[in-house]
C-alpha positions in Angstrom: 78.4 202.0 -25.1 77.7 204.7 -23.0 78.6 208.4 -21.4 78.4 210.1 -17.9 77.5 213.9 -18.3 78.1 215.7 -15.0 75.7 218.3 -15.1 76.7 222.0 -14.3 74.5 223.5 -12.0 74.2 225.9 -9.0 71.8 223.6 -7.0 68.7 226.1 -8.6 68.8 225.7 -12.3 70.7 224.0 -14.9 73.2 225.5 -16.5 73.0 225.9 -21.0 76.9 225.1 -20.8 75.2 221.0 -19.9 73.0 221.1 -22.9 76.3 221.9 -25.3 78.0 218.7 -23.4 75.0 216.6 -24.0 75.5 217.4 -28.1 79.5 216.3 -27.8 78.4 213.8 -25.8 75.7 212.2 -28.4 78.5 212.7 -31.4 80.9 209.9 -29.4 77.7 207.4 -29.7 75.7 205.1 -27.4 73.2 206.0 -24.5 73.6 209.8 -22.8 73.1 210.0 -18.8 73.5 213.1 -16.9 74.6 213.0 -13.3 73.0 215.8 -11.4 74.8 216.1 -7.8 74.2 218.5 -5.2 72.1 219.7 -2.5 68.5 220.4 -2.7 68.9 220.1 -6.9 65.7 218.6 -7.7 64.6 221.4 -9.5 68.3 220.8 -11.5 67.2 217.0 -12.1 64.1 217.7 -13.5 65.1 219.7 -15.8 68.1 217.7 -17.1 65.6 214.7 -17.6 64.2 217.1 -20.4 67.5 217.6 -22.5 67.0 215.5 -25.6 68.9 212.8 -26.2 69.3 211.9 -22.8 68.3 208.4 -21.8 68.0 208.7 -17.6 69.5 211.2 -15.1 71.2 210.1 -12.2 70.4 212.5 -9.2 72.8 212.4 -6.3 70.9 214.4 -3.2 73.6 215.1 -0.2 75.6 218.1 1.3 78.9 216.1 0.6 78.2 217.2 -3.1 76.4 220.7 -2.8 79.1 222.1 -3.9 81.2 219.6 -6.2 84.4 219.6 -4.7 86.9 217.4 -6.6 87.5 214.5 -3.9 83.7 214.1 -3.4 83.0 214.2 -7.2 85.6 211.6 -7.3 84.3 209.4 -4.8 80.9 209.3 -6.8 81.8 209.6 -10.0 85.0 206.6 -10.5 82.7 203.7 -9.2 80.2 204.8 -11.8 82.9 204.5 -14.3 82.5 201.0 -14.1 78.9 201.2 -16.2 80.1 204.2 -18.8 83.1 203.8 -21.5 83.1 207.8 -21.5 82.7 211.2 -18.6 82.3 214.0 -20.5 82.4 217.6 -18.3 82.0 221.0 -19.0 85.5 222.8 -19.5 84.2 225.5 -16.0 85.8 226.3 -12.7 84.0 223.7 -11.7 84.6 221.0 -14.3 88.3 221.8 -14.5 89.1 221.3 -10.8 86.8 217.8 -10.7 88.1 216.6 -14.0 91.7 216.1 -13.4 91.6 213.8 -9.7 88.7 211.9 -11.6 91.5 210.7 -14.7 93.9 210.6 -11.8 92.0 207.9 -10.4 90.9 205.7 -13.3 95.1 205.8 -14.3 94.1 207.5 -17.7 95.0 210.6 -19.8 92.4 213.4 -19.6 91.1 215.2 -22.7 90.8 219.1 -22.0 88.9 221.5 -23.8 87.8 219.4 -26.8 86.2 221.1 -29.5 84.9 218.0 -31.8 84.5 214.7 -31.3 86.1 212.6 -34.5 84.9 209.3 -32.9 85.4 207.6 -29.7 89.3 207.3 -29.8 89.5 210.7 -31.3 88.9 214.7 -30.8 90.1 218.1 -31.5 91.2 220.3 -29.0 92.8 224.2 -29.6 96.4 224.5 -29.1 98.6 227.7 -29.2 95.9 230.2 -28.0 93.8 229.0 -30.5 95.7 229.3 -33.7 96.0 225.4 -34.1 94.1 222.9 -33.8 95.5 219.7 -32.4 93.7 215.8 -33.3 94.4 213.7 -30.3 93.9 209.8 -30.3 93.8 208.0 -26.9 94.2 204.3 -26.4 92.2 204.4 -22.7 89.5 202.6 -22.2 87.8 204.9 -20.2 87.8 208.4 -21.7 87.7 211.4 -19.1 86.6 214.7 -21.5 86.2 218.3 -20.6 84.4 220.1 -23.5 84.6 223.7 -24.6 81.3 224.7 -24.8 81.4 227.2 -27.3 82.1 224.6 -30.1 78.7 222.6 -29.3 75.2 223.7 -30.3 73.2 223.3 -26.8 70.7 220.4 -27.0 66.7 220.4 -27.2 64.5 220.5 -24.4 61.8 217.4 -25.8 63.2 215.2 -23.9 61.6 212.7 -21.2 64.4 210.6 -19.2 63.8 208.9 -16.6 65.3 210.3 -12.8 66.9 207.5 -10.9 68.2 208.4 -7.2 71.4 207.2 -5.9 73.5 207.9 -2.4 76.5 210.4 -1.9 79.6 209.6 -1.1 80.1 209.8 2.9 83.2 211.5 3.3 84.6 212.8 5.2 87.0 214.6 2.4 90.1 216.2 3.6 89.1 219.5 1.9 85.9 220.7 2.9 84.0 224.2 1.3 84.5 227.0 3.8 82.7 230.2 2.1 82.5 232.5 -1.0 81.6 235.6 -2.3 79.7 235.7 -5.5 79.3 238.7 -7.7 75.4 239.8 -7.7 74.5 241.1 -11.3 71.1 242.0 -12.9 73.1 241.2 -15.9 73.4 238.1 -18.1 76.2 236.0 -17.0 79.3 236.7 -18.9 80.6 232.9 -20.3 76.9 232.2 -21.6 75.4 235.9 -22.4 74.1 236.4 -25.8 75.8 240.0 -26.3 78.8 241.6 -24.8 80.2 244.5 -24.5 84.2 244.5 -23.5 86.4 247.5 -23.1 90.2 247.5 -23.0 93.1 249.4 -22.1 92.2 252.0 -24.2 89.8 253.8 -22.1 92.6 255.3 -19.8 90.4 254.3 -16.2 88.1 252.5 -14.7 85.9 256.0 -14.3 86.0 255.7 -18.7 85.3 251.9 -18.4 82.2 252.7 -16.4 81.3 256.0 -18.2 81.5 254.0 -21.7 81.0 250.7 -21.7 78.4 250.4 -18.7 75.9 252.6 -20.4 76.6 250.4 -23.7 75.9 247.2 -22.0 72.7 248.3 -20.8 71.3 249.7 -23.8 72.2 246.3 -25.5 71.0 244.3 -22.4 74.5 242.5 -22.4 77.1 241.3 -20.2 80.2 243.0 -19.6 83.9 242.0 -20.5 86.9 243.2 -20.9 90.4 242.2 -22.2 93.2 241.2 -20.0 95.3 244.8 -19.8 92.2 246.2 -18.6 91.9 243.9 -16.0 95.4 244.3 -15.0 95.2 247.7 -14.6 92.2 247.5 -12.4 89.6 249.4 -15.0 87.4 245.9 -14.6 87.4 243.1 -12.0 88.9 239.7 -12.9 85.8 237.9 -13.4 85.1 240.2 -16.9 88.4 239.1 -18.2 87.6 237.6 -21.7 90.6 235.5 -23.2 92.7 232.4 -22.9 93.0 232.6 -19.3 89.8 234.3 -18.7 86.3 233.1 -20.0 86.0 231.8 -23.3 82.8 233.1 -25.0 80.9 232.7 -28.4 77.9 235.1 -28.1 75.6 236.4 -30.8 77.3 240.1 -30.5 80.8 240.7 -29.1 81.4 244.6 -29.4 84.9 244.6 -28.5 85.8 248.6 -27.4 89.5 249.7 -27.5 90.9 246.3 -27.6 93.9 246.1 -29.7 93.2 242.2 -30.4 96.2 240.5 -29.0 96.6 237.0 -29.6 95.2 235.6 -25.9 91.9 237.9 -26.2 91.0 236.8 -29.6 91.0 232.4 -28.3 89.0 233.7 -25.9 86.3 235.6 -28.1 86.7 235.3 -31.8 83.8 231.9 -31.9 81.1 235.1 -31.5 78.7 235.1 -34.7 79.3 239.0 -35.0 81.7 240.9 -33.6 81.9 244.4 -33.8 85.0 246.2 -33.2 85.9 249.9 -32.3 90.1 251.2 -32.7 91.3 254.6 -33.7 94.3 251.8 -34.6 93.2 250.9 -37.9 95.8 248.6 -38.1 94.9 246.7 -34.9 95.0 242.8 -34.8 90.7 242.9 -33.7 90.1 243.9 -37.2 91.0 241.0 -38.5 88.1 238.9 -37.3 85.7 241.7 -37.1 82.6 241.2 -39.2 82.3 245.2 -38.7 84.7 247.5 -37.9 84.7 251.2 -36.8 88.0 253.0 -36.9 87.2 256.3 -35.1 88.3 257.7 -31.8 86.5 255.5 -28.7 85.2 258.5 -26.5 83.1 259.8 -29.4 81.9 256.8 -30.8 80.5 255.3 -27.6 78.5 257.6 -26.6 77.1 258.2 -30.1 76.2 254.3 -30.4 74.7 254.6 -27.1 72.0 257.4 -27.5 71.6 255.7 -31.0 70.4 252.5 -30.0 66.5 251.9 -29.4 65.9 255.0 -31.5 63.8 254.6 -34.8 
């Protein structure tokens, strides 16, 4: 028996959301292989062959793959099927527009978002924003998986696979990456940060939002987030958002700021180890699943916390 991990990268460094699949991965059982495609990622397969657990590492070199687009992942990854009872990929953009034309493929039923492998017929997956979980058995004999990372300890780095080269797939594809605009940030990147700060409605603007939660973030040396209303009414961009339809993230410190805690921010948050929360409400849903609360007015507390922090 063995599993495929495709292996979430930017073509520089490996991502900590592949080490998290590798431990889901190693809970179905048999041999663990990572499948490193891109373009110029030898950096990326090097550092895959050190994941423990991990038996070899497959590295695909070709532009066809630099950027994993879902028909060229599919071209590579369905004849590999042929060698693997199992593909298990992260639940990211990138895993979540690959995963689907890959089970589409094979004829099977893919597994989204698991959050615990029972064993290899059966997982556990959130259901109703998080509030249930759902067991699901499936009866395919190949298994296509996308796994939430948040529910996975990331794996060691003692590892010593071996690297094995192999060919991408010609093309051409009839979608083909055009351009994009990424977001440049000295800070930690939201869905794997160890601390974040979010803001919500609450703070009135996005002039508060920056004031506030900005100065925060920087004294804790965390990413920033915010909840979905906030988004919505243009206080933050769409790439903060924090909640079922925006990332899903289980940092050491979540410091949630004048969210209310409705039901889609919380699926999206409430795995954090501590989470700290600040309402004037005190009868807001966030202090539910707060391990500390502070019920006080926002635009006093902030900037209190602030100049406390890093002060003996």
């Amino acid at each position: 028996m063995a599993v495929l991990v495709i292996a979430e990268h930017d073509n520089a460094s490996l991502n900590d959301a592949t080490h998290k699949v590798v431990t889901a991965a190693a809970k179905f059982g048999g041999d663990v292989d990572i499948l490193v495609a891109g373009e110029g990622a030898g950096d990326v397969a090097a550092a895959a062959a050190k994941v423990s657990g991990v038996r070899k590492v497959v590295h695909v070199d070709g532009a066809s793959v630099a950027k994993q687009l879902a028909e060229a992942m599919e071209a590579l990854v369905v004849p590999m099927m042929s060698g693997y009872d199992a593909v298990f990929i992260p639940a990211t953009t990138t895993g979540k527009n690959m995963a689907p034309r890959i089970a589409a493929k094979l004829d099977v039923m893919q597994l989204s978002d698991i959050t615990d492998v029972i064993d290899t017929d059966t997982f556990e997956r959130p259901i109703y924003a998080g509030n249930a979980i759902l067991t699901v058995k499936s009866s395919d004999a190949k298994k296509v998986i996308t796994v939430r990372g948040t529910a996975f300890e990331a794996a060691g780095e003692d590892g010593s696979a071996s690297v094995e080269a192999a060919d991408a797939p010609a093309g051409p594809f009839k979608s083909e990456f055009v351009s994009e605009q990424m977001v440049k940030s000295d800070r930690p990147e939201l869905a794997g940060a160890k601390r974040v700060v979010s803001g919500g409605r609450a703070l009135g603007s996005k002039e508060e939002f920056d004031r506030l939660i900005v100065p925060l973030a920087d004294k804790l040396e965390a990413a920033v987030g915010a909840s979905r209303a906030a988004v919505d009414a243009g206080y933050a961009p769409n790439d903060y958002q924090v909640g079922q339809t925006g990332k899903i993230v289980a940092p050491e410190l979540y410091v949630a700021v004048g969210i209310s805690g409705a039901i889609q921010h919380l699926a999206g948050m409430k795995d954090s180890k501590i989470i700290v929360a600040i309402n004037k409400d005190e009868e807001a849903p966030i202090f539910q699943v707060a391990d500390f609360g502070l019920v006080a007015d926002l635009f006093n507390a902030v900037p209190e916390l602030t100049g406390l922090i890093g002060k003996d």
